[in-house]
C-alpha positions as CSV (number, residue, x, y, z in Angstrom):
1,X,17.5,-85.8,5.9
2,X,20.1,-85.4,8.9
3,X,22.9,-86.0,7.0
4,X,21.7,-83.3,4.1
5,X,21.6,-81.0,6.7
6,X,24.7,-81.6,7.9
7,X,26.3,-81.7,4.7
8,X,24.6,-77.8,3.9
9,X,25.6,-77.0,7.1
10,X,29.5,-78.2,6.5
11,X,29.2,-76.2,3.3
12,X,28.0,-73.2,4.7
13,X,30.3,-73.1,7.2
14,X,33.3,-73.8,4.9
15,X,32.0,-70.9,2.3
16,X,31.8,-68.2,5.0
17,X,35.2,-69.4,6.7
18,X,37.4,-69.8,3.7
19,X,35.5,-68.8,0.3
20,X,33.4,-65.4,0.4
21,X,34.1,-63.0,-2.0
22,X,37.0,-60.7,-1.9
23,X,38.1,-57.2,-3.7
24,X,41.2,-55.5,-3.5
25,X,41.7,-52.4,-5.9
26,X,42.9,-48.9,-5.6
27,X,41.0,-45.5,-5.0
28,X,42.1,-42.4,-6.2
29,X,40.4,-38.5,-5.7
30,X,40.4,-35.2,-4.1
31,X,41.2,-34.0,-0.5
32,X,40.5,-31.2,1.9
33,X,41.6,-30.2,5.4
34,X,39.4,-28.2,7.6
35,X,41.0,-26.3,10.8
36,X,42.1,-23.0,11.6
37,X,43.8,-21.9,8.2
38,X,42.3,-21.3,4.8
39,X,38.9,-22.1,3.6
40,X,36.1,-23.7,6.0
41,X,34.0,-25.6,3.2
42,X,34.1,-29.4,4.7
43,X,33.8,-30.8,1.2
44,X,36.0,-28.9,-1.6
45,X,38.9,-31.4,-2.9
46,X,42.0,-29.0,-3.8
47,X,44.6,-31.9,-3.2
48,X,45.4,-35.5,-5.1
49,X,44.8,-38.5,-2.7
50,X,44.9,-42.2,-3.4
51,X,45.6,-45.4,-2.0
52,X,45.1,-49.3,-2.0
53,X,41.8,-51.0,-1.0
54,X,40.6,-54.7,-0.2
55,X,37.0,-55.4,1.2
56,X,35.9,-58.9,2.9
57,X,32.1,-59.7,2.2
58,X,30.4,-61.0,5.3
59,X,27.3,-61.1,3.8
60,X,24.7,-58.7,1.1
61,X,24.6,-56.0,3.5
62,X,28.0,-56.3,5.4
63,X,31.5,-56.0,4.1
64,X,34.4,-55.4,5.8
65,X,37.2,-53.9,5.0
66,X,40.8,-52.0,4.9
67,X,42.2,-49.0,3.8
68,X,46.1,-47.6,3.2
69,X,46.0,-44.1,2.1
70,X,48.0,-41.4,1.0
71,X,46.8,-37.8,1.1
72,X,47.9,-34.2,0.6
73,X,46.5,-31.4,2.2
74,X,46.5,-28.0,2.1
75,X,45.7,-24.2,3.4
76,X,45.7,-20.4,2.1
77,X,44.2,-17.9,4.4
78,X,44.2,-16.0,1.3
79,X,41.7,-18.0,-0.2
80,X,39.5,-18.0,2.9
81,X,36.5,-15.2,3.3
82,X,37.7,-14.8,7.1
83,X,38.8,-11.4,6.8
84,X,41.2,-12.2,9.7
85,X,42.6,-15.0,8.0
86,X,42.9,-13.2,5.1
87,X,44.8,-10.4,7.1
88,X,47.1,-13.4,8.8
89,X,48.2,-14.3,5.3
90,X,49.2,-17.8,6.4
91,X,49.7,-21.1,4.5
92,X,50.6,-24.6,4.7
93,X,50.7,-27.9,2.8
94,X,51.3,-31.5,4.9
95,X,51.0,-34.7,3.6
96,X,49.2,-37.5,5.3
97,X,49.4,-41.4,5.8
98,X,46.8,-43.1,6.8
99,X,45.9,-47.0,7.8
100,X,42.0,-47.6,8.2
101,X,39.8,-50.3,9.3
102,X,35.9,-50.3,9.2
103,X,32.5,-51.6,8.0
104,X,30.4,-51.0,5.1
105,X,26.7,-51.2,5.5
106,X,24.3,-51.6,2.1
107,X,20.8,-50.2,1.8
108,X,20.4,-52.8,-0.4
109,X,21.4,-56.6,-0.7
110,X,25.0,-56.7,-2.7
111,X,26.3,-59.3,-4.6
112,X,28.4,-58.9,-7.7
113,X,27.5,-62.7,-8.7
114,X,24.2,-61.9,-9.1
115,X,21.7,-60.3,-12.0
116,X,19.6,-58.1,-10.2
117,X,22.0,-57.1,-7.2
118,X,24.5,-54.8,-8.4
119,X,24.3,-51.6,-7.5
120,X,23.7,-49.9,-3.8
121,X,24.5,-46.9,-1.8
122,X,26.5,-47.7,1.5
123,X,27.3,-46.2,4.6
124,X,30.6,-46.4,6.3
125,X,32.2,-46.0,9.8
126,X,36.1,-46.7,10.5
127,X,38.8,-46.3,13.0
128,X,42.1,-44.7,11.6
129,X,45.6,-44.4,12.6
130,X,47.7,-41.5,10.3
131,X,51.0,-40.1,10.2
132,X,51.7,-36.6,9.6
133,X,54.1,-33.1,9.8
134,X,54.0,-31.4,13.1
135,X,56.1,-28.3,14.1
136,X,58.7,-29.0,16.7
137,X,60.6,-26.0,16.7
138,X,61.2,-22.3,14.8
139,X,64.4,-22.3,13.4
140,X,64.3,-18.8,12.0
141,X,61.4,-16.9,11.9
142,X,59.0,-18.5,9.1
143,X,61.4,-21.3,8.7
144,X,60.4,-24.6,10.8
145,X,61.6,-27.7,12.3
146,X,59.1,-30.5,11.4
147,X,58.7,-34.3,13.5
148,X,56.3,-36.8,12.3
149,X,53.5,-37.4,14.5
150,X,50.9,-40.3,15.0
151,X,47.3,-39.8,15.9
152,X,43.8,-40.9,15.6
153,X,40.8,-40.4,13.7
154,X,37.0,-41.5,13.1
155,X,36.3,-41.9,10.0
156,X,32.3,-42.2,8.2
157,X,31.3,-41.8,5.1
158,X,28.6,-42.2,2.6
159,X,29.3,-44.0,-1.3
160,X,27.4,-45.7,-3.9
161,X,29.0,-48.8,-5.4
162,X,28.2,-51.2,-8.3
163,X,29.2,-53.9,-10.7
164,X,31.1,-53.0,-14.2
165,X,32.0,-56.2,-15.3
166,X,31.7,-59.8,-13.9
167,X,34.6,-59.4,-11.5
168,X,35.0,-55.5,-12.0
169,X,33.1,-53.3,-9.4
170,X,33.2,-49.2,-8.5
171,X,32.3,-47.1,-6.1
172,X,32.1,-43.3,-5.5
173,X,32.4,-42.6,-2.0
174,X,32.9,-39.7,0.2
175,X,34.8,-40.1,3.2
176,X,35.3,-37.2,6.4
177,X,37.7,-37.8,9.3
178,X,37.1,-36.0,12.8
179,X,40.8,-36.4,13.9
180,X,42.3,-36.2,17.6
181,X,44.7,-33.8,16.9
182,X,44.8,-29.8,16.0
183,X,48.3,-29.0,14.5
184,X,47.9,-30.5,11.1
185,X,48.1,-27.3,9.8
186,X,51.5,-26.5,12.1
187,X,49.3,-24.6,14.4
188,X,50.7,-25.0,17.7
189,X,51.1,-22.6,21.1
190,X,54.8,-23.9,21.2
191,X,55.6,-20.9,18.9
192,X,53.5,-17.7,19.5
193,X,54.0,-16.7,15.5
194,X,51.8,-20.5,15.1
195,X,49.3,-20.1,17.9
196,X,46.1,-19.1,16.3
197,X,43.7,-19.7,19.1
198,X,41.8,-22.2,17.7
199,X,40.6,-25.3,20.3
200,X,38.7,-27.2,18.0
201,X,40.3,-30.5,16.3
202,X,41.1,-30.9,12.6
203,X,39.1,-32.6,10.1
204,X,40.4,-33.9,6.6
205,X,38.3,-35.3,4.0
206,X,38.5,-37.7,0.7
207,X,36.2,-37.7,-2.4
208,X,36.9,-40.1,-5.0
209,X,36.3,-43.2,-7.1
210,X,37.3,-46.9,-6.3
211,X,37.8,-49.8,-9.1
212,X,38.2,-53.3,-7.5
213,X,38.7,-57.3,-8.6
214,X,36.4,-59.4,-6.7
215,X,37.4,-63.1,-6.2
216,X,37.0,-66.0,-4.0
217,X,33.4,-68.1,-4.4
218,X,30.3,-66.1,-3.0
219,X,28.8,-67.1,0.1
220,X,26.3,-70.0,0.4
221,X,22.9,-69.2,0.3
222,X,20.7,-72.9,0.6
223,X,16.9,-72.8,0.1
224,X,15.4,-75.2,2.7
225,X,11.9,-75.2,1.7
């Protein structure tokens, strides 16, 4: 009996160190910025975004996983219904690069090998690192200098994923970024035609659809009784 339970034990071990299932796929939807430009509606995709995607599944209800994005957003004061933006007349478009790394938590038990266990909603919190536009300097006035910065973002999100085929899997998934930074929309009190007054951070968002290939054997799962 020992040795049995050595032996599951060996296997177990070996399964979650070198065989749980993987996905990697890509992701592709809609952005939004919210700052001190344009519109203030936190989810309203107006931009393409998309990227590349690969999840490690710790267990049913775990998975973790990485994210390399590429996202566009955008602002119009005269799309906003802020009469004083609409007065400012200002407008912008910046293009994002982002690198994420986080956990997805499932209300429900997940596992794409399964019958009955295909379909969940999720939760999910990351840490992010993005690259963007940032005005350095006025070279004549309305015509800028632009530097690419680096800064920081949380990340959380909400999605619902599922199985389309044996190896095939979705998700829909809504993701908002509380960033560390305020001049993604060039606002900046280097220049006085760019400082708006705001003190509050940006936010960006992304709302879109994910189609992955799972692979790798599925964890061990042993009934002792």
């Amino acid at each position: 009996m020992k040795k049995q339970l050595l032996a599951i034990v060996f296997i177990c071990i070996s399964s979650i160190s070198w065989s749980q299932i993987n996905e990697i796929g890509v992701f592709i939807g809609g952005s939004n910025y919210i700052g001190d430009v344009g519109k203030s509606n936190y989810i309203n995709p107006n931009n393409i975004a998309g990227g590349l995607i690969y999840k490690y599944n710790v267990n049913p209800r775990i998975a973790l996983r990485g994210t390399l994005s590429f996202l566009s957003i955008s602002g119009d004061d005269a799309k906003s219904s802020n009469l004083v933006r609409v007065n400012r007349s200002f407008n912008f478009t910046n293009s994002i690069k982002e690198v994420a790394v986080g956990i997805e938590y499932n209300f429900f038990e997940y596992d794409m090998t399964s019958e009955d266990k295909i379909y969940t909603p999720y939760i999910l919190l990351e840490v992010a690192a993005f690259g963007y536009d940032s005005v350095e300097s006025e070279i004549t006035p309305g015509q800028y200098n632009l530097n690419t910065k680096i800064s920081y973002g949380i990340p959380f999100g909400l999605g619902f994923k599922g199985r389309l085929a044996e190896k095939i899997g979705f998700s829909l998934e809504t993701r908002v970024r509380y960033t560390f930074t305020d001049d993604l929309d060039y606002t900046t009190n280097k220049i006085p035609s760019l400082n708006f007054g705001g003190n509050s951070n940006d936010w960006y968002m992304f709302t879109g659809i994910s189609i992955v290939y799972a692979f790798g054997r599925p964890a061990c799962y042993v009934d002792l009784r």
